[in-house]
VEXVO-297913 format. One record per residue (C-alpha): x, y, z; residue number from 1. Coordinates in steps of 0.25 Angstrom, whole numbers, plus 5000, padded with zeros to 4 digits. Example, Ala and Ser with C-alpha at 12.3 -4.5 7.8 and 13.67 -1.06 7.14 Angstrom:
// residues 2
5049,4982,5031,1
5055,4996,5029,2
END
This chain:
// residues 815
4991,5166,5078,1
4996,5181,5075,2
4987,5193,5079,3
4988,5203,5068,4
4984,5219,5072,5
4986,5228,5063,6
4981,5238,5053,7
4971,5245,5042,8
4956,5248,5036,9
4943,5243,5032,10
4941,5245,5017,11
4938,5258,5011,12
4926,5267,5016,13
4925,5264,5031,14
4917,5274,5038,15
4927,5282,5048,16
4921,5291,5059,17
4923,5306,5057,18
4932,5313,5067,19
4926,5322,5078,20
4939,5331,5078,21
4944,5340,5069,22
4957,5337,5059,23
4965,5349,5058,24
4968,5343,5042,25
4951,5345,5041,26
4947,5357,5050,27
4934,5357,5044,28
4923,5348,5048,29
4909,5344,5043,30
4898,5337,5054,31
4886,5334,5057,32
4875,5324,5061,33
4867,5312,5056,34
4855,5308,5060,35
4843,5300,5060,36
4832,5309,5053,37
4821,5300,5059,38
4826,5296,5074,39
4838,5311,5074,40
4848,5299,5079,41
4861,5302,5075,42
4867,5290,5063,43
4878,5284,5068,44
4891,5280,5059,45
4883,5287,5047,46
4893,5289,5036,47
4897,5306,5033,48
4904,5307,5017,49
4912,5321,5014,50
4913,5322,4999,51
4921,5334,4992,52
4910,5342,4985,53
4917,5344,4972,54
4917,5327,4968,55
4910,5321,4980,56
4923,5314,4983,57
4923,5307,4997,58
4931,5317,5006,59
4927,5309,5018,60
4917,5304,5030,61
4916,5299,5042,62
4902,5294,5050,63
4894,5299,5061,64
4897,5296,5076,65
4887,5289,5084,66
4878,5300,5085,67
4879,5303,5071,68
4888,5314,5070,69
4899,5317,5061,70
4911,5327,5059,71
4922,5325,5048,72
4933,5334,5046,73
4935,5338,5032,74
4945,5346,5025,75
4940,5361,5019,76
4931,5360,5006,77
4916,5355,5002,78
4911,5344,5005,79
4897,5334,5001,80
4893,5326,5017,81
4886,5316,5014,82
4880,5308,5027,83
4873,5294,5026,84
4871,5282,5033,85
4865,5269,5029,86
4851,5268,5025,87
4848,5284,5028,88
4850,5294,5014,89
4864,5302,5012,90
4864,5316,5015,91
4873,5326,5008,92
4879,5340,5014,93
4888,5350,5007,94
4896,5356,5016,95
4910,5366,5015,96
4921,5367,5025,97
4930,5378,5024,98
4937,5389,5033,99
4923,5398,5037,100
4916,5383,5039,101
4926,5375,5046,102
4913,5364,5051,103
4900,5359,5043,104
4888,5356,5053,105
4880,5348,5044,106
4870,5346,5058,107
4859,5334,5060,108
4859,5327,5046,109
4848,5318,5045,110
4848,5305,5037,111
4835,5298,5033,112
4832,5286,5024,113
4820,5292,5018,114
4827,5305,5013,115
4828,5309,4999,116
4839,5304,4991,117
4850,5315,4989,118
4858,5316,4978,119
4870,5311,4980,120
4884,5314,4979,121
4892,5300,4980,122
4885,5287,4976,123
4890,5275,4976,124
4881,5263,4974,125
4868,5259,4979,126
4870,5254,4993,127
4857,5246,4995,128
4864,5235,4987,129
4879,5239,4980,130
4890,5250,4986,131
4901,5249,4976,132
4915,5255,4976,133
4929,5253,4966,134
4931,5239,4975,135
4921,5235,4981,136
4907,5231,4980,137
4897,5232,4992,138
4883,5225,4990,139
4874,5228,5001,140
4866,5213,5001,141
4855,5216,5009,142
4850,5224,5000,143
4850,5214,4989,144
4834,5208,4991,145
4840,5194,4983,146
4851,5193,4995,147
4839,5193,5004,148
4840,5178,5013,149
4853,5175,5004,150
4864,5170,5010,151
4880,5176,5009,152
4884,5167,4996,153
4869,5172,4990,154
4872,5186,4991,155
4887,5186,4987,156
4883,5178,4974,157
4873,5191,4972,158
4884,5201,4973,159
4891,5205,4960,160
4902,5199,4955,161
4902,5188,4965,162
4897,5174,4962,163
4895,5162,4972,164
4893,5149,4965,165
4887,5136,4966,166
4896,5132,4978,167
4897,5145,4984,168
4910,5150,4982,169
4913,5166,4979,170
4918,5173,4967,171
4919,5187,4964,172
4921,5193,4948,173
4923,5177,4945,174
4934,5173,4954,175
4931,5164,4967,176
4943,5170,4975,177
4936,5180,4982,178
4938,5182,4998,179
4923,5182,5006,180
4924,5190,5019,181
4913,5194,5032,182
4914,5205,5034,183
4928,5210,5030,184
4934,5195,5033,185
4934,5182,5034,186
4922,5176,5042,187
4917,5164,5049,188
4904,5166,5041,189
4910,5162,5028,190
4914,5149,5035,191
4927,5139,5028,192
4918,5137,5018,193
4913,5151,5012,194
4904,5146,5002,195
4894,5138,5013,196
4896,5150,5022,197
4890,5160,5012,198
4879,5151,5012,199
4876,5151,5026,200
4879,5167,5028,201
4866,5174,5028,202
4865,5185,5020,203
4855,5193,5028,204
4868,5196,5037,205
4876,5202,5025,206
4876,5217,5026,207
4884,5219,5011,208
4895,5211,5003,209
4907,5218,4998,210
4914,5214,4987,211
4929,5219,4984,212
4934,5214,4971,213
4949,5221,4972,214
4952,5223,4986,215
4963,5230,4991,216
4978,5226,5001,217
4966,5227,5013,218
4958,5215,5009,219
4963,5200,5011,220
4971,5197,4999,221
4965,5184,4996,222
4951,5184,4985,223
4957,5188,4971,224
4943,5191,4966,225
4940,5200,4978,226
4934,5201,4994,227
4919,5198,4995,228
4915,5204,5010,229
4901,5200,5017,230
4896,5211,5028,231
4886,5206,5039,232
4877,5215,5043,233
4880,5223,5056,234
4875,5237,5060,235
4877,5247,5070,236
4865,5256,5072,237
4862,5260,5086,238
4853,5253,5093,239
4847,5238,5090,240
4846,5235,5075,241
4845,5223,5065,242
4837,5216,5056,243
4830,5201,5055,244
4828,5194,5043,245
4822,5180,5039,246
4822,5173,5027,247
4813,5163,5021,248
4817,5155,5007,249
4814,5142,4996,250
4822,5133,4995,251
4823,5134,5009,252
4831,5146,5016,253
4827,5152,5029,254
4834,5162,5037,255
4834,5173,5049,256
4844,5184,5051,257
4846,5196,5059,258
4856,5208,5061,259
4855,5215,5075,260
4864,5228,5079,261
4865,5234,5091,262
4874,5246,5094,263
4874,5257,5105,264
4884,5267,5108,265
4898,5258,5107,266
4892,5245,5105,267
4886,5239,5092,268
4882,5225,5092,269
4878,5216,5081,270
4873,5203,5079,271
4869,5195,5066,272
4861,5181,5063,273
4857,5173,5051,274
4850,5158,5051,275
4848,5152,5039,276
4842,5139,5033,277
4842,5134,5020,278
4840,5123,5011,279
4847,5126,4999,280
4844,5114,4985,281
4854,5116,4973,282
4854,5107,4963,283
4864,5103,4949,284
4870,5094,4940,285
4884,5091,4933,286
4888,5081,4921,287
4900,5078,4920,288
4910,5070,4909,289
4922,5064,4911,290
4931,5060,4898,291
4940,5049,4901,292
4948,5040,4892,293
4940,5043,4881,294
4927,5042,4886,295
4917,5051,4892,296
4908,5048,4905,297
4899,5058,4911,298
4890,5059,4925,299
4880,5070,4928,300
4879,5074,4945,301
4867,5080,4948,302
4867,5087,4962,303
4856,5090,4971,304
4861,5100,4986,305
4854,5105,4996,306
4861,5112,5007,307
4856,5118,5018,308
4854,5119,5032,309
4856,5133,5043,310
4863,5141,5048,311
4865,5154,5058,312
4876,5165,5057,313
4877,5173,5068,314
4886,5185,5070,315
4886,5195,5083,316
4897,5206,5085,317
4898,5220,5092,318
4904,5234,5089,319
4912,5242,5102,320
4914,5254,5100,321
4927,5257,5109,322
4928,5272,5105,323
4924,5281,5092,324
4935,5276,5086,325
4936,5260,5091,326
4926,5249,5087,327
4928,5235,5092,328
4918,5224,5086,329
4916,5210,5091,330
4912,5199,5080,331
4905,5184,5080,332
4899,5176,5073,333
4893,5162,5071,334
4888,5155,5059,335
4883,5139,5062,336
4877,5131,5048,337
4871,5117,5049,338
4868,5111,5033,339
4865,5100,5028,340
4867,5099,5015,341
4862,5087,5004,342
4867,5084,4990,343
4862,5073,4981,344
4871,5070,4970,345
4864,5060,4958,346
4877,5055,4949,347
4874,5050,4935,348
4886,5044,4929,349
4888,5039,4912,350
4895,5030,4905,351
4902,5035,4891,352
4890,5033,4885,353
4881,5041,4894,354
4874,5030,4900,355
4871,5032,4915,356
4880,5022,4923,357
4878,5025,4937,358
4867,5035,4943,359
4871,5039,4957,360
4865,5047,4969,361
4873,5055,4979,362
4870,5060,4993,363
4877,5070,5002,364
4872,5075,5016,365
4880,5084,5021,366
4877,5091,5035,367
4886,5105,5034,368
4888,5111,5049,369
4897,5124,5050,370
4900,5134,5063,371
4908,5149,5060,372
4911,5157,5073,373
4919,5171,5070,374
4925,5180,5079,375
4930,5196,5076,376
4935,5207,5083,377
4937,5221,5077,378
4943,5233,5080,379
4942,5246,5074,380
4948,5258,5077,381
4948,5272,5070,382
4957,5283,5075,383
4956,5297,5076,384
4961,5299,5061,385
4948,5298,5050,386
4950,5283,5045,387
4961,5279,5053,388
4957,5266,5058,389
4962,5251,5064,390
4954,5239,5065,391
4959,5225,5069,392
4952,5212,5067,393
4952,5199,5074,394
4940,5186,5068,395
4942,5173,5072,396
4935,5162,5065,397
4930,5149,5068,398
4922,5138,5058,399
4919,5125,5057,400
4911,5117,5046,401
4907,5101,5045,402
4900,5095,5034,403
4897,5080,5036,404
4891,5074,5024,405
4887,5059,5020,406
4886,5055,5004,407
4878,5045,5000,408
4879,5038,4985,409
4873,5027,4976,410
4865,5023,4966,411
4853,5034,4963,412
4841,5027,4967,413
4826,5027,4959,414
4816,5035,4960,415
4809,5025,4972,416
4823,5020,4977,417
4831,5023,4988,418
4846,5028,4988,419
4855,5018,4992,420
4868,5022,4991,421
4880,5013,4990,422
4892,5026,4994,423
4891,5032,5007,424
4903,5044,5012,425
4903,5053,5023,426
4911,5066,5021,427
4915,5075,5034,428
4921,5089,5033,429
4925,5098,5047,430
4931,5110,5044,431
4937,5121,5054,432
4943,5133,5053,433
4949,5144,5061,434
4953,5157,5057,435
4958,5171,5063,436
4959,5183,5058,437
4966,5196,5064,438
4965,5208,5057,439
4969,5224,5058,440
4967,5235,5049,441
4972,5250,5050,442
4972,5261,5041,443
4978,5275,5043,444
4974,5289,5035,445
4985,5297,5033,446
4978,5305,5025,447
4966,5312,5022,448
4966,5303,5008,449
4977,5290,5012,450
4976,5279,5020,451
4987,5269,5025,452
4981,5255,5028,453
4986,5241,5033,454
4981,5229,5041,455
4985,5215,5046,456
4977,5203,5046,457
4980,5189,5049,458
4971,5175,5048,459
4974,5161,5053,460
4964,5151,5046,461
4963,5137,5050,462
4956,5127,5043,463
4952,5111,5045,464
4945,5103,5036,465
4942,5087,5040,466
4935,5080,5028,467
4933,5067,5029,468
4926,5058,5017,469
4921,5045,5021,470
4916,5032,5012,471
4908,5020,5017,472
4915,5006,5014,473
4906,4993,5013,474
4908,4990,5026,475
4901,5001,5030,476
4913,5012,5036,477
4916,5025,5030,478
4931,5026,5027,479
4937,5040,5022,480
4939,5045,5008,481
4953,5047,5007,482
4954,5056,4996,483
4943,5066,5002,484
4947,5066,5016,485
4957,5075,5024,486
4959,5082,5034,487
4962,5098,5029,488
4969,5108,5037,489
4972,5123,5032,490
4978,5136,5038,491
4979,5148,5033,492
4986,5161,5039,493
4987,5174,5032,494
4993,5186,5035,495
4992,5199,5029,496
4995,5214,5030,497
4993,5226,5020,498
4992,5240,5018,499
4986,5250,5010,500
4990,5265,5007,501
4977,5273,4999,502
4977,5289,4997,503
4970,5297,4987,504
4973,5308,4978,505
4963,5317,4973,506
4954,5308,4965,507
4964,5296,4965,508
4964,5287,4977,509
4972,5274,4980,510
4976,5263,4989,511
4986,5254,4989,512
4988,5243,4997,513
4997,5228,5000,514
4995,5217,5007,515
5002,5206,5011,516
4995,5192,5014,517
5004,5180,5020,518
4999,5167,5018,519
5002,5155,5026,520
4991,5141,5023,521
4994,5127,5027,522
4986,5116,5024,523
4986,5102,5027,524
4978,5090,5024,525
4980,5081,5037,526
4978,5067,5032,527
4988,5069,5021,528
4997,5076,5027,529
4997,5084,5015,530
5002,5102,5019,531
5003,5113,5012,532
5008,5127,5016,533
5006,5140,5007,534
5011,5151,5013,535
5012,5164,5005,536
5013,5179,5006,537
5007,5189,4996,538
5006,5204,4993,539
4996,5208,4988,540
4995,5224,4984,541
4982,5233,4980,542
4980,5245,4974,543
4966,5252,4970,544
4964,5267,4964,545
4952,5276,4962,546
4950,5288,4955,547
4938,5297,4956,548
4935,5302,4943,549
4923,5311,4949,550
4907,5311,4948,551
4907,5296,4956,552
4916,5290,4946,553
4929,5282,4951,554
4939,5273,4945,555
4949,5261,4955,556
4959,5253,4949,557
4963,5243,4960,558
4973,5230,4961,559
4974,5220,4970,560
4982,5206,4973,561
4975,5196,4978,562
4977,5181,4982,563
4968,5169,4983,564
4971,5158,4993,565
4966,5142,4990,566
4956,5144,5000,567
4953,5131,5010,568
4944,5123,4999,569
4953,5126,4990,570
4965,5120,4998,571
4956,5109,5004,572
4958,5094,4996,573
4944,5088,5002,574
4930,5094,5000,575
4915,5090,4998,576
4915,5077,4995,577
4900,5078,4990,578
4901,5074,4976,579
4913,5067,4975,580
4913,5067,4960,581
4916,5082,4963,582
4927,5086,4971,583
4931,5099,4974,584
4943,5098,4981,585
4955,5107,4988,586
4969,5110,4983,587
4980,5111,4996,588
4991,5116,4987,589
4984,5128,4980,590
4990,5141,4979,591
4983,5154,4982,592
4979,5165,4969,593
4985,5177,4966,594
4976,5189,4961,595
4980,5203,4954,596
4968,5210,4954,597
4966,5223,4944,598
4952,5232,4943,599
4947,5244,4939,600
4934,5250,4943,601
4925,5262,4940,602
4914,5267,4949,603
4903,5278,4945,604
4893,5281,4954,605
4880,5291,4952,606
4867,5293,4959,607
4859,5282,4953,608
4870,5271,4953,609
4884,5266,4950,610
4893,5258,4941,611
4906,5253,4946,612
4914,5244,4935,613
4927,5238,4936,614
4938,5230,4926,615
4947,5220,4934,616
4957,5210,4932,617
4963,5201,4942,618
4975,5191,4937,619
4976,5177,4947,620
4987,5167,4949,621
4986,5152,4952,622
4972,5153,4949,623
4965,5142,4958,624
4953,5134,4950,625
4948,5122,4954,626
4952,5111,4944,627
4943,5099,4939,628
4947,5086,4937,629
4940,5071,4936,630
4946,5059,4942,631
4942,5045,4946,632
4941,5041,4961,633
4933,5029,4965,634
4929,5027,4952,635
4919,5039,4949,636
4924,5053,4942,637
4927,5062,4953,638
4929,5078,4946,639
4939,5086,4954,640
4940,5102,4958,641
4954,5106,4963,642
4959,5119,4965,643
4972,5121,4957,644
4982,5135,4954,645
4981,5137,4940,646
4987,5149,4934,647
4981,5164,4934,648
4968,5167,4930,649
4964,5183,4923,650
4952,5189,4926,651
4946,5202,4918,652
4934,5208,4922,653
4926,5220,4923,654
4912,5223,4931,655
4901,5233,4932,656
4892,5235,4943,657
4882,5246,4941,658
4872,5251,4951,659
4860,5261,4949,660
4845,5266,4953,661
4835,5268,4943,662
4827,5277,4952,663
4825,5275,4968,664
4816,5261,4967,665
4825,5253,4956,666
4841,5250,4958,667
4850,5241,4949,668
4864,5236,4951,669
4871,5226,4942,670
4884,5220,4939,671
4892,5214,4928,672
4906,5207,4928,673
4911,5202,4914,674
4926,5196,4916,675
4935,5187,4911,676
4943,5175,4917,677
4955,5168,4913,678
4962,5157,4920,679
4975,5150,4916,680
4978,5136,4921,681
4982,5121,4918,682
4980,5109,4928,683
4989,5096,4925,684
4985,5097,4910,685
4973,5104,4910,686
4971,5118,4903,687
4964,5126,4914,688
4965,5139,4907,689
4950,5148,4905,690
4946,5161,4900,691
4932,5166,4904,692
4923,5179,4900,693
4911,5179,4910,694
4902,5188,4918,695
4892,5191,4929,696
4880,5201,4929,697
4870,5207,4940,698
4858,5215,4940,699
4851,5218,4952,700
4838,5228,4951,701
4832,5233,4964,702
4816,5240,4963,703
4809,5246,4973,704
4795,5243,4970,705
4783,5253,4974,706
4790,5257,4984,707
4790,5244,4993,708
4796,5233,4986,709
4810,5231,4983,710
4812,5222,4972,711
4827,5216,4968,712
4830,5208,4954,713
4845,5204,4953,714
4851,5197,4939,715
4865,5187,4938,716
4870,5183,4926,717
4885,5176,4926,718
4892,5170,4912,719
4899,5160,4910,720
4912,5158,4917,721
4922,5148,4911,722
4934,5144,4921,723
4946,5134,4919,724
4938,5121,4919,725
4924,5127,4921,726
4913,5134,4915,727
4902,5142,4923,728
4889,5144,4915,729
4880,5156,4916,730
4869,5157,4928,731
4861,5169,4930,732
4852,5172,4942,733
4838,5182,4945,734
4838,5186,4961,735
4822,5195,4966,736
4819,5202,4977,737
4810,5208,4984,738
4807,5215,4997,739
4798,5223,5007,740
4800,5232,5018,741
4790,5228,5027,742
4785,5233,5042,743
4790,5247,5041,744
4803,5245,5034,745
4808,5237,5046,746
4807,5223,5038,747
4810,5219,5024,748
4804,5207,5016,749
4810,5201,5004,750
4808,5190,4994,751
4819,5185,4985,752
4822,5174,4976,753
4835,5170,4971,754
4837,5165,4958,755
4825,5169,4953,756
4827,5159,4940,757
4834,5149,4949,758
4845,5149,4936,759
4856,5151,4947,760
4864,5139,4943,761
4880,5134,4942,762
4881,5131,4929,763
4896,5127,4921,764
4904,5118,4916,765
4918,5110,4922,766
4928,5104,4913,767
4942,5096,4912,768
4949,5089,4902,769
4941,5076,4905,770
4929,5079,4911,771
4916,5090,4910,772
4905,5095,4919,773
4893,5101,4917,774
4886,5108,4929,775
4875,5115,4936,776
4871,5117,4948,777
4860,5127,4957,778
4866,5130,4972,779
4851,5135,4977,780
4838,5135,4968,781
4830,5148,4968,782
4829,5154,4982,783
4817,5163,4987,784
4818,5170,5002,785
4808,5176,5009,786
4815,5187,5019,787
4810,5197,5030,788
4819,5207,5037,789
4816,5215,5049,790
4824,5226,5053,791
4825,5230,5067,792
4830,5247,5068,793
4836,5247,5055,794
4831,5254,5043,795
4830,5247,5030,796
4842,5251,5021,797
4835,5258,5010,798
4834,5252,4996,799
4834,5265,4990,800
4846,5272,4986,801
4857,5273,4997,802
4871,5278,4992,803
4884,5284,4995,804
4895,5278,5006,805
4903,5266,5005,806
4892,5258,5008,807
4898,5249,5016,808
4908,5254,5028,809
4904,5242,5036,810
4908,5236,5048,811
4919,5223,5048,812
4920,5226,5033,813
4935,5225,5033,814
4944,5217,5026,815
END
């Protein structure tokens, strides 16, 4: 186990403290005070924005010490300042420093949510919902009145250019290989299994989701398409703050949450809780037909699943402030789930000439138990030097998941009969795993304009998956299934430094970076015997430009290499052994994918709104897609999925994403991405080639309604997607909302219902050389939620128009 301490930066805007001294480079020196304009206190860590006068270009900031005061030191010239702070209006200053005027007291500056709007100089996108930037995408979720009572996977399949199908699994701009990280890394929250976990996080503890489509030498290498990063909620007001909610829903979905902050001088403490029951039906059918020897027989499965149960995800951690310049947090948390999940499958099997020869019924009761326990330490330090900074890193992570299940099968019985079945199994599955991650970041201005950066990070994973499948003989004993029981081990160390250089040149700026990634995973299945060892290195360079062409228009061309690794289902032989005339299965031997990413964007701001668009290209080797095949074992058609490497696969794309307020009490955002896929491929003598033009759409309107209703309408549309041996059909979807304030803005209530039309359904097509499927199925029928939040010292966050800033500085949101 290797300790790794080292070096670099959180991404982009991170809000630096503005020096007290005088820099003999800038003798010159703007200050003043924010404060409260109803209580006079001074605002803490409120953000300060020097923009040149003649373009509004970002000169740069700093934020206000604990009893809000600022003082930046800036360079002869004029200058706009503009002061904010969440939830409070922006104020705008001219102000000129010259040789007669060496220092600008801007006095007491009071900020107040209710103040009349100013015109403004630098607009960037409506922070009640969306902050956009060249590369990445900040959706502020809480204020989405549909993602009220939703859990993680609902909100993220909300977000634009991210879909979360029927099994729960993650794609970004049409590609699955995208990495999902808490807070800037992996975390215990997201589980081994990530697309249960998504289920069982709520998202009333998500502050924002962050969505990085080309990501630079800083980021993890691995997700092709790009980094999908969740922030939970933490704060750090003075004094005791928070906020409860409670959520009520049909079909059956109840839940309680809070957030509580407590800071004081060099202490903030935070703690978060959600508890969550639900009972979730879904419902759907596949036909099937299999062409063998000349002759064609078909079978139609028609499914019924319920899962449910509860869970509690706990989180509790604490800020020290060590000095101005030191932070040390302190970090747990604890997510427990017990479900029971049921599934009923009815087979209906016919003869070549479609006569019905058997008529079958299937049960499964599965109880589904899983415990997550995560420990982090990080330290940040800033130096004397604007923007010179270090932070280290250390998580550990602990998680452990059984699901016990017993199947029943046998004749479907009448209408007044009983089931008897004549198969009974038992399937057992205990996974484990380890994992720790060590971390350090630094980044050094050597100039007013450039930036060298560079970091280490190291993570030991360890993973074991017992799966035992057992049958009943007639003599009453079960005995193991041979073929579907193992048991899997895998490790997985990486290790990985990297570096970045940035500058900027009057209106051009650019950063390069490289990182390097080794690779060393070893897995082994222990009854076999069987081992395999991969053990790579990669490098994997990034570049990204932007120009400013003036009046809020800019234009980035970036690149990126990226890798995809099989990830543990992916490598893992055994899996669910539900249906067993479906079986998705693991690959040992898979290779990981590699990713040239190309993209070029365009963002135009003005008061009233924004457009960003963007034209991408990314080109992939040893394409891993699962392949279909039938086969016999005991006597019934069993259809295959394995993960294979086929060849490379080209993606071509190009998305819109506009933004705009049509007066104060009506806002619309929307988003379109039209691209086309093309994947090349064989399997044994199978032509795996595809060539797909598809798209997704949404449109989300926002009222205020006689000035006490908000009312919310969001649109999906996705086409049709075709992909080597499968066809996805077009679904579309209608989400409402609406809300209160209530009891003096303190408390909020809101109604929604998901899926209005309850058309959200998985629809498609799966075909072979011998066989062909037809399928639907619904994951969750229409869901209406009840929720009330209270807010205990905090203010609302106003719905009306809040712009300008990053948006999202945010705490642990490094990668």
């Amino acid at each position: 186990m290797r300790l790794l301490i080292s070096i670099f930066l959180l991404l982009g805007a991170v809000t630096l403290k503005a020096e007290n001294s005088p820099s003999p480079a800038k003798p010159f020196t703007i200050k003043g005070k924010l404060v409260d304009a109803e209580t006079g206190k001074g605002l803490e860590y409120a953000s300060v924005s020097i923009l040149a006068a003649v373009d509004s270009a970002l000169v740069t900031g700093g934020v206000t010490d604990m009893n809000g005061v600022f003082s930046i030191e800036v360079a002869k010239g004029k200058y706009i300042v503009k002061t904010e702070f969440i939830s409070y209006k922006a104020k705008y200053f001219r102000a000129e420093v010259n040789s007669d005027n060496k220092v600008v007291d801007l006095g007491n500056i009071t900020l107040s949510p209710d103040t009349e709007t100013l015109k403004e100089v630098v607009v960037t996108a409506q922070k009640s919902q969306m902050v956009m930037e060249l590369d990445k995408r900040v959706f502020n979720v809480g204020q989405d009145l549909s993602n009220i009572g939703a859990n993680a996977a609902d909100i993220l399949d909300n977000v634009p250019s991210v879909n979360v199908d029927i099994d729960g699994n993650v794609s970004l701009r049409g590609s699955s290989n995208v990495k999902i990280l808490v807070n800037g890394k992996p975390s215990g929250l997201i589980g081994i299994s990530s697309t249960d976990a998504l289920r069982q996080l709520q998202g009333n503890l998500i502050e924002r989701i962050e969505v990085v489509t080309n990501p630079s030498a800083r980021y993890q290498a691995e997700g092709n398409a790009g980094i999908i990063n969740i922030i939970l909620k933490k704060d750090s007001n003075e004094g005791v703050n928070g906020s409860f909610t409670a959520n009520l829903g049909y079909p059956a979905n109840y839940g309680l949450s809070f957030n509580v902050n407590y800071r004081k001088k060099w202490l903030n403490m935070f703690a978060n809780y959600g508890t969550n029951y639900r009972n979730s039906p879904g419902s759907g059918y596949s036909n099937q037909e299999f062409y063998n020897d000349g002759y064609t027989t078909s079978r139609r499965t028609d499914r019924d699943r319920t899962r449910g149960g509860i869970s509690h995800n706990f989180r509790v951690g604490s800020d020290f402030y060590l000095s101005e310049k030191s932070i040390l947090t302190l970090s747990g948390l604890y997510r427990i789930s017990d479900e029971d999940n049921e599934t009923e499958l009815i087979y209906r099997n016919y003869d070549r000439n479609r006569m019905l020869i058997a008529d079958s019924l299937r049960t499964d009761d599965e109880a589904e138990d899983e415990e997550n326990m995560e420990y982090a330490l990080n330290f940040t330090h800033d130096f004397a030097k604007e923007g010179h900074k270090l932070t280290a890193d250390v998580q550990y992570r602990e998680s452990d998941e059984v699901e016990d299940s017993e199947q029943k099968q046998g004749a479907r019985p009448g209408a007044n009969e009983n089931f008897t079945p004549n198969l009974f199994q038992q399937s057992l599955n205990e996974e484990s795993e380890k994992n720790l991650l060590l971390q350090t970041d630094y980044v050094y201005p050597f100039s007013k304009q450039g930036k060298i950066e560079a970091g280490l990070r190291g993570n030991l994973r360890r993973i074991d998956n017992n799966y035992i499948v057992e049958e009943r003989n007639n003599e009453g004993v079960f005995e193991q299934l041979p073929g579907f029981s193992n048991n899997f081990k895998y490790e997985e160390n990486i290790y990985a430094a990297y570096a970045i250089y940035g500058n900027k040149w009057s209106d051009f700026s650019f950063q390069l970076g490289l990182r390097s990634e080794l690779t060393d995973i070893t897995t082994e299945l222990v009854t076999t015997g069987e081992k395999t060892d991969k053990n790579y290195i990669g490098f994997f360079p990034s570049a990204h430009v932007t120009y400013e062409l003036g009046n809020e228009n800019s234009v980035q061309a970036s690149y990126s290499r990226r890798l995809d690794r099989p990830n543990f289902w992916n490598l893992n032989p055994f899996s669910n052994y539900t249906d067993p005339r479906s079986i998705r299965a693991g690959n040992p031997d898979l290779n990981p994918e590699y990713t040239n990413s190309f993209e070029l964007g365009y963002l135009k701001n003005w008061n009233a709104g924004s457009v960003f668009s963007s034209v991408y290209y990314r080109h992939t080797t040893d394409v891993i897609d699962r392949i279909r095949y039938q086969d016999v074992v005991n006597g019934d058609t069993v259809l295959f999925a394995i993960p294979q490497n086929l060849s490379y696969r080209d993606s071509y794309g190009v998305e819109f994403t506009v933004s705009q307020d049509i007066g104060e009490w009506w806002k619309l955002n929307g988003n379109v991405n039209f691209y086309r896929q093309m994947t090349e491929g064989q399997y044994g003598e199978q032509d795996l080639s595809s060539d797909t033009y598809t798209m997704s759409a949404r449109v989300t309107s926002k009222m205020t309604l006689f000035n006490a209703f908000d009312y919310q309408l969001s649109g999906r549309y996705s086409a049709p997607q075709t992909s080597p041996q499968s066809k996805r059909k077009a679904f579309y979807t209608i989400d409402m909302g609406l809300s209160k304030e209530i009891l003096d803005k303190k408390g909020t209530i809101t109604l929604n219902v998901r899926d209005i039309l309850n058309s959200r359904k998985w629809r498609g097509e799966t075909f072979g050389n011998n066989f062909y499927e037809e399928s639907e199925f619904q994951w969750r029928a229409r869901q209406i939620l009840l929720s009330f939040t209270y807010r205990l010292n905090q203010r609302n966050k106003p719905n009306r128009e809040e712009r300008g800033g990053d948006g999202y500085g945010g705490d642990d949101a490094d990668f």
